[in-house]
N, C-alpha and C positions, 0 to 999 in steps of 0.2 A: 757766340756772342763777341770776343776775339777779332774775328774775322770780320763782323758787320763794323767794329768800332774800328778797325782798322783802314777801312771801304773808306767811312767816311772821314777818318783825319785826314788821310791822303786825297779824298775831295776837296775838302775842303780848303788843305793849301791847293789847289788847283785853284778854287774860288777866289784865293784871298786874289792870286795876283790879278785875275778878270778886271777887277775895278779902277783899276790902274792903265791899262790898257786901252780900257773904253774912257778913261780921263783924256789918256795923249792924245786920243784920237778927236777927241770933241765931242763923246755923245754922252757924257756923263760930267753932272755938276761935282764941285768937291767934296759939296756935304753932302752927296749921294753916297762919292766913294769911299769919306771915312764912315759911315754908315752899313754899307757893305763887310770895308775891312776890319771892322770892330767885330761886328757879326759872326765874321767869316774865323777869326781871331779867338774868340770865344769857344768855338762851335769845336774850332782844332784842338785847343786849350783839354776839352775837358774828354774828346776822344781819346786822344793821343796818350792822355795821363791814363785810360782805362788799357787802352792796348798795349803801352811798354812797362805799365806798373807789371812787377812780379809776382807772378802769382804764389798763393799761401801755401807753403808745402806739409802735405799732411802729417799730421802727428801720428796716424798709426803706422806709420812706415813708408 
């Protein structure tokens, strides 16, 4: 699980910067791309908090 939530943080900042990109370029409105990078902001937010939180170490040893 680790591993999927990791996939996708690091997707996901891939994602963020996309929208910004296709802004310079002209093929994307502004309230498209904070729409995106909220999205995309979010999405990393709560991955990222699952993949580098530590994990519980067990009490029987």
């Amino acid at each position: 699980m680790r591993l999927i939530a990791k996939i996708v943080a690091l997707t996901s900042l891939l994602l963020l910067t996309s929208p910004s990109v296709l802004y310079l370029a002209g093929k994307a409105s502004l309230d498209r791309v904070k729409q995106l990078m909220i999205l995309a902001t979010i999405v990393w937010f709560i991955s990222a908090s699952y993949w580098m939180w530590p994990r519980p170490k067990n009490s029987a040893g």
